[in-house]
N, C-alpha and C positions, 0 to 999 in steps of 0.2 A: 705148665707151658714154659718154655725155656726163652729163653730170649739169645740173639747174635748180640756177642761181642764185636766192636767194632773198635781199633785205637789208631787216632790220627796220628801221621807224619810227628807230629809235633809234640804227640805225649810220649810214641817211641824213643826219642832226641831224649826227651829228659826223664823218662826210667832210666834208658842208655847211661846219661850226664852222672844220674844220681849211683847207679848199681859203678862206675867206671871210681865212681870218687869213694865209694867205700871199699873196693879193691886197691887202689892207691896208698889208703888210710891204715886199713884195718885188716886187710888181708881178703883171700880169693876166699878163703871158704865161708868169711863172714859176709861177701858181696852177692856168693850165691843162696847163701840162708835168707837173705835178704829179700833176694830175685822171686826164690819159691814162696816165700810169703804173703810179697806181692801182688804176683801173679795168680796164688789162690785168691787171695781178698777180691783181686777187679771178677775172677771167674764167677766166685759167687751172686755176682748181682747178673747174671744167665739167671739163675732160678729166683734172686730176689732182685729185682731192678730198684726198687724203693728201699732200698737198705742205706744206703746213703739217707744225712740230713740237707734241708733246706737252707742256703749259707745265711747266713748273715748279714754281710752285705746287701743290700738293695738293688744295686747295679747286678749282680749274679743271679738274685732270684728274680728280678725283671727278664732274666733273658734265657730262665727255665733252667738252671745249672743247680744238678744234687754235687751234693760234698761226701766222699766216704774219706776219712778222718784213719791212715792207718800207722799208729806211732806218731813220728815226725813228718810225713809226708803225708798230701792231701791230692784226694783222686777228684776233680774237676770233671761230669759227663752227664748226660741229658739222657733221657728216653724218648725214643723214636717209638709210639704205640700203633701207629700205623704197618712198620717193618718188622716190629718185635726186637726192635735194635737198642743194645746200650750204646752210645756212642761216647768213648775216651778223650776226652778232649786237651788235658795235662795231667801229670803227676809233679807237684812241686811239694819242697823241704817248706814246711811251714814256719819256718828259722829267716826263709829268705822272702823279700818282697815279692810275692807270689800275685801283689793286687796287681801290678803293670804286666807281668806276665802272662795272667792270663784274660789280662783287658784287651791285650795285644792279640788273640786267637781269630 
């Protein structure tokens, strides 16, 4: 059974933020190596929604947030088991203070 991808306003902004700063840095072909790698990781959790871990944090797992963990950046998103939905809540650089970020959602 598959599940809907869903990605907020707000984890858009910062794929966007992050794919914009490694085209700046590193070049386009390494922002779009990037982008597809990405973008398969979140699509996978369609067929596995639990693929993602339980954070760490106490404040994230109180409020029902899996972590999928891809390189340096971290996919912040919850399961909707009613909808069949993943829902994307951030993508942030685990480099950067990602706690006020996405306490801020």
């Amino acid at each position: 059974m598959s599940y809907r991808i869903f990605r907020t306003e707000t984890a858009d902004n910062l794929i966007r933020g992050i794919i914009l700063y490694i085209a700046d840095n590193f070049g386009i072909d390494t922002a779009i190596e990037k982008l597809d790698k990405m973008e398969a990781s979140i699509n996978a959790l369609s067929d596995n929604p639990y693929l993602g871990e339980i954070p760490r944090y106490p404040v994230f797992r109180r409020q029902g947030y899996r972590v999928l963990i891809l390189d340096k950046d971290i996919v912040f998103y919850k399961v909707n088991e009613e909808t069949q939905t993943v829902i994307i809540y951030a993508v942030v650089d685990q480099r950067q203070d990602y706690l006020d970020i996405v306490r801020g959602l």
